[in-house]
ROVEX-374462 format. One line per field, with one value per residue (C-alpha): x, y, z; residue in one letter; residue number from 1. Coordinates in steps of 0.5 Angstrom, whole numbers, plus 500, padded with zeros to 3 digits. Layout:
<atoms>
x = c(X,...)
y = c(Y,...)
z = c(Z,...)
aa = c(a,...)
i = c(NUM,...)
</atoms>
This chain:
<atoms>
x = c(237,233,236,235,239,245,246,245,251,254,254,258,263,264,264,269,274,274,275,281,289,292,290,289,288,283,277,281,282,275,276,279,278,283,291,293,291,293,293,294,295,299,305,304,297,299,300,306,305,298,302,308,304,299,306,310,303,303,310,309,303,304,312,310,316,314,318,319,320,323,324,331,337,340,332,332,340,336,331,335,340,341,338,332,329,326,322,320,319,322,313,313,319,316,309,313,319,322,331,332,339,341,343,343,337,334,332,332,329,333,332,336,344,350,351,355,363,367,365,358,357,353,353,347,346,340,335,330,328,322,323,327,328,329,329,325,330,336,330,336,341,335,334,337,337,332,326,321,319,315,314,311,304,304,302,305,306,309,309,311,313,313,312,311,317,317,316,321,325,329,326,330,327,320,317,312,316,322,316,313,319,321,314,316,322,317,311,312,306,301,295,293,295,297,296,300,299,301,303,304,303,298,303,301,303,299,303,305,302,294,295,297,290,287,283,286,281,279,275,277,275,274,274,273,276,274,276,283,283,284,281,283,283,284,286,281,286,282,280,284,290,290,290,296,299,298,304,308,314,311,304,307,312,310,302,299,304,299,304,302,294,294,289,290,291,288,287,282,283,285,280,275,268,265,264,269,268,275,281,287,293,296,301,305,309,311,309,303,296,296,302,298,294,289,288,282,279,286,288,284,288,284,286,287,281,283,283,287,291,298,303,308,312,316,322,325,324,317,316,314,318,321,322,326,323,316,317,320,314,308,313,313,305,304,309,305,299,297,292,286,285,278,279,283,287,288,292,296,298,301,304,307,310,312,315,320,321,323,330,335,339)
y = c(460,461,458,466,469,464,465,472,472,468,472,477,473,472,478,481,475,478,485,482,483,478,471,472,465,468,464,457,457,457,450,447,439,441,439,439,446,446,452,453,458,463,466,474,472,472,465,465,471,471,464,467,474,468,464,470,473,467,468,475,473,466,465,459,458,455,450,453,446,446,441,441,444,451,452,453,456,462,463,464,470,477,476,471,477,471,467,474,480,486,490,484,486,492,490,486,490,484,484,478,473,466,461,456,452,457,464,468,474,478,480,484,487,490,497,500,498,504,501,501,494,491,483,479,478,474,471,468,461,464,459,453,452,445,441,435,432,431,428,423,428,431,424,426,433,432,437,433,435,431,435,441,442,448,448,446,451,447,451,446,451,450,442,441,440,445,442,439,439,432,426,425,424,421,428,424,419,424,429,424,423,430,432,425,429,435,432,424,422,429,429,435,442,442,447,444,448,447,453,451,454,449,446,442,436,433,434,428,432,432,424,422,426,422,428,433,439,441,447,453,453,450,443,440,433,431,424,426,432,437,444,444,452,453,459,463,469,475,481,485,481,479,486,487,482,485,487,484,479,473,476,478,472,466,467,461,457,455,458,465,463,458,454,446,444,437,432,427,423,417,417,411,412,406,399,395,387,383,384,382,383,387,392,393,398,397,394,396,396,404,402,396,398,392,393,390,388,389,396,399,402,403,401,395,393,385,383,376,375,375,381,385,387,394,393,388,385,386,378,377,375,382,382,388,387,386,392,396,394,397,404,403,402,409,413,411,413,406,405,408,410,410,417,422,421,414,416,422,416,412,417,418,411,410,417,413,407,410,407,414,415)
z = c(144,138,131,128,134,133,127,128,133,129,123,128,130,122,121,127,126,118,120,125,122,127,131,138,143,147,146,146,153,155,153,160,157,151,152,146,142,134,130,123,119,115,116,120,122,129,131,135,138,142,145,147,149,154,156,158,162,166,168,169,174,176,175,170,166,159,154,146,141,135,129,130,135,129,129,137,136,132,137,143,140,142,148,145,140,136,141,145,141,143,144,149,153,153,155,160,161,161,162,159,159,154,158,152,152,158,157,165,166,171,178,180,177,180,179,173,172,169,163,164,165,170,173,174,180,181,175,175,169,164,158,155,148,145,139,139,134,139,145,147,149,155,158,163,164,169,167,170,177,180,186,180,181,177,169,163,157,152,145,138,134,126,127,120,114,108,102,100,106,107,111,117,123,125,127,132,134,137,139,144,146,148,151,155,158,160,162,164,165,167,166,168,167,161,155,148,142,135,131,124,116,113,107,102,105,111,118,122,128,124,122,129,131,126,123,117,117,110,111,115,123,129,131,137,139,145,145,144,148,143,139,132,128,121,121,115,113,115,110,114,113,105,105,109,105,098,094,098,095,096,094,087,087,090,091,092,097,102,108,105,103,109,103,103,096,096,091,092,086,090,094,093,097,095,098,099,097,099,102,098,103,110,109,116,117,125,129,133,129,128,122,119,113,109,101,099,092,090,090,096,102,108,116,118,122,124,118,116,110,107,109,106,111,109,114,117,124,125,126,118,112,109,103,099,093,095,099,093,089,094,095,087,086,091,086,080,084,083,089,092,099,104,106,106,113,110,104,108,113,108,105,111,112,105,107,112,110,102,102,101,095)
aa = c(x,x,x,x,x,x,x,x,x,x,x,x,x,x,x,x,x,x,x,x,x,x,x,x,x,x,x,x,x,x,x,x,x,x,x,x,x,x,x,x,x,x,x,x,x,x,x,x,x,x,x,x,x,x,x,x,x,x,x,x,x,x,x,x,x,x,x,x,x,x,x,x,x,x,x,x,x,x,x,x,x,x,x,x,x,x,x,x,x,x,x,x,x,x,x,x,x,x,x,x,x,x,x,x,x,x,x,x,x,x,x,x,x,x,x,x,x,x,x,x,x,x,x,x,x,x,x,x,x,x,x,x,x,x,x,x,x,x,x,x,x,x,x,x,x,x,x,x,x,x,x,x,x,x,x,x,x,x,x,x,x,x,x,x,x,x,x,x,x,x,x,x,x,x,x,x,x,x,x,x,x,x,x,x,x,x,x,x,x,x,x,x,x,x,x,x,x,x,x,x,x,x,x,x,x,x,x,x,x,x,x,x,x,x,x,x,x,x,x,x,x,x,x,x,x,x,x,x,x,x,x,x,x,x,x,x,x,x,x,x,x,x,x,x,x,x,x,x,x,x,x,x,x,x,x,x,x,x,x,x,x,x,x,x,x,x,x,x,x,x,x,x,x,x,x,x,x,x,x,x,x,x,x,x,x,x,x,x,x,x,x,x,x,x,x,x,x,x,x,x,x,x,x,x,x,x,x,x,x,x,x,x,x,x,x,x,x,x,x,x,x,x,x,x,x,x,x,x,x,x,x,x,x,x,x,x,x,x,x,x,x,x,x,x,x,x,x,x,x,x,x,x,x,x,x,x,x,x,x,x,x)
i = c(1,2,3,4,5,6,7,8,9,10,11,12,13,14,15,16,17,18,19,20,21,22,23,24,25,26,27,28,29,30,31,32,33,34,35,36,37,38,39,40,41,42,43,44,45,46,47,48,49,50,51,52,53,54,55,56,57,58,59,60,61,62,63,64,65,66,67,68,69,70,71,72,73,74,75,76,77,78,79,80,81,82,83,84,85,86,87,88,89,90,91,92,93,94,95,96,97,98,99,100,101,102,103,104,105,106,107,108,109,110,111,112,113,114,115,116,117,118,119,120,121,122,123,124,125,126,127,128,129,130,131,132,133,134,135,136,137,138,139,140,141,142,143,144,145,146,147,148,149,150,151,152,153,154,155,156,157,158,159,160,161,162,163,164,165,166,167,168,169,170,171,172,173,174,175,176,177,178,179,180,181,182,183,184,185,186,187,188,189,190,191,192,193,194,195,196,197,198,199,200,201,202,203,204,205,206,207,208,209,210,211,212,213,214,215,216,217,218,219,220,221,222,223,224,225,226,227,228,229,230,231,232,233,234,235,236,237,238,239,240,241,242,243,244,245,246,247,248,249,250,251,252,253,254,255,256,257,258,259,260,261,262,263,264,265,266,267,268,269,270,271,272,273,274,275,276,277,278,279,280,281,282,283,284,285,286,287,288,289,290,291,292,293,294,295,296,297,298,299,300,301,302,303,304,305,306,307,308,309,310,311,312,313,314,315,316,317,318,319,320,321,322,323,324,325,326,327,328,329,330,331,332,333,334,335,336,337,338,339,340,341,342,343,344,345,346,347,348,349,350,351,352,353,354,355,356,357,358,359,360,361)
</atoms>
């Protein structure tokens, strides 16, 4: 295929995606090498509701039930009320002429009833599981549930719905530490069949999901990360859907919040392209390398790369001398915007150890 012939087609999918309303997960799901699918974008664009359309599809068609996380239990508690009418909207019981029943955390459709009582109520006679919901905070209550099969060759749908904090939510729990956990629960040591997707509003502050992928989009579109098995889509808002959302409250109240825009503010003041000369010291935050961190020529973060010189351990029981006010001083240094960064993905992963390790007032 010729250079003009691409970017005539590819003028056209612009131009259809620009006259679109709402986001549609059709074309991720020709990437067959992908587990992980993350999907950013603004509130109403149609996100969480092309997934729930492709998951209930697949149960309808294969009975292949599907898992719907949430950050926290009330989250999921809002999901499953009124017969689960937040986690499948009532067009799709329609399309699928689903008869839906809440066994909290379980959602089943129903096979069969009795026939009507004097007061024209019906007993469920027969159900069949279509989803389960959980929160990926509580991951130790579901140890030992049991949902782990491992006689189970079928697929895995797994949905992390809103996995970002909002801005200025509380810090109190490691996202992806729980999450793994959690997914660990559903899927033990699969490697096959599995389709994950992310549905987040892209916030000003970088997910904990984006910096364990060790990649942060900073322009609309799709990324490909083979390495990590994963399909990344910045979500660009349509024509269609600015215009859908032109004076409404948050249009007129609220207008650049990025979880209407679905637009990154970034601030690359802090980072620092140039070359590095010496390493001064090591920042650890845990004890794998993926949480140490060198700082070179005295003010300059960049990962750590096996370099060997004094370290500061931000807390304590990491085979290293801790020290409060050592670590109180780093914490200090990152408010007051006093370091610079490699990248843009080193600076989002300090602030994200900072985050956790902040003592709580």
């Amino acid at each position: 295929m010729n250079k003009a012939l691409k970017e005539l087609l590819r003028q056209k999918k612009k131009k259809e995606l620009q006259e679109r309303e709402f986001y549609n997960i059709r074309s991720l799901l020709g990437y067959d090498w992908a587990m992980f699918f993350i999907l950013l974008g603004g509130r109403q664009q149609g996100k969480s509701y092309s997934v729930t359309d492709f998951f209930v599809g697949q149960y309808k068609k294969y009975h292949t039930p599907f898992y719907w996380l949430r950050l926290k239990p009330a989250q999921c508690e809002k999901l499953l009320k009124n017969g689960a009418e937040k986690l499948v909207d009532p067009d799709l019981k329609r399309k699928y002429k689903l008869d839906l029943v809440v066994t909290n955390p379980h959602v089943y459709q129903v096979k069969k009833r009795s026939k009507k009582d004097a007061n024209g109520r019906t007993k469920v006679l027969k159900k069949e599981l279509m989803a389960t919901v959980l929160p990926i905070s509580t991951f130790y209550d579901d140890k030992g549930v049991g949902y782990f099969d491992k006689d189970y060759d079928g697929w895995y749908n797994i949905a992390v719905d809103e996995f970002q904090r909002e801005k200025n939510e509380k810090n109190t729990f490691d996202i992806m530490y729980s999450l793994v956990n959690q997914l660990e629960n559903l899927v033990r040591n699969t490697k096959s069949k599995i389709r994950i997707f992310f549905l987040g509003n892209t916030l000003e502050e970088a997910s904990d999901v984006l910096c364990s992928f060790n990649f942060i989009p900073e322009e609309f579109g799709r990324y490909k990360l083979k390495k990590k098995r994963c399909v990344i889509d910045y979500i660009e808002p349509s024509e269609a859907y600015k215009k859908m959302r032109q004076g409404s409250v948050a249009d007129i109240l609220l207008p650049q919040a990025s979880t209407f825009t679905n637009q990154i503010e970034t601030d690359y003041s802090l980072v620092k392209r140039g070359r590095l000369t010496t390493p001064s010291y090591i920042i650890k935050f845990g004890k794998t390398k993926d949480a140490w961190f060198t700082v070179w020529d005295g003010n300059t973060i960049a990962k750590y790369n096996g370099e060997h010189k004094t370290v500061i351990s931000m807390r304590p029981y990491l085979d290293e001398v801790f020290n409060t006010k050592a670590r109180d001083q780093i914490i200090q240094q990152f408010d007051f915007r006093g370091f610079t960064f490699r990248n843009l993905i080193t600076f989002k992963q300090f602030q994200k150890f900072v985050e956790l390790v902040k003592p709580r007032k």
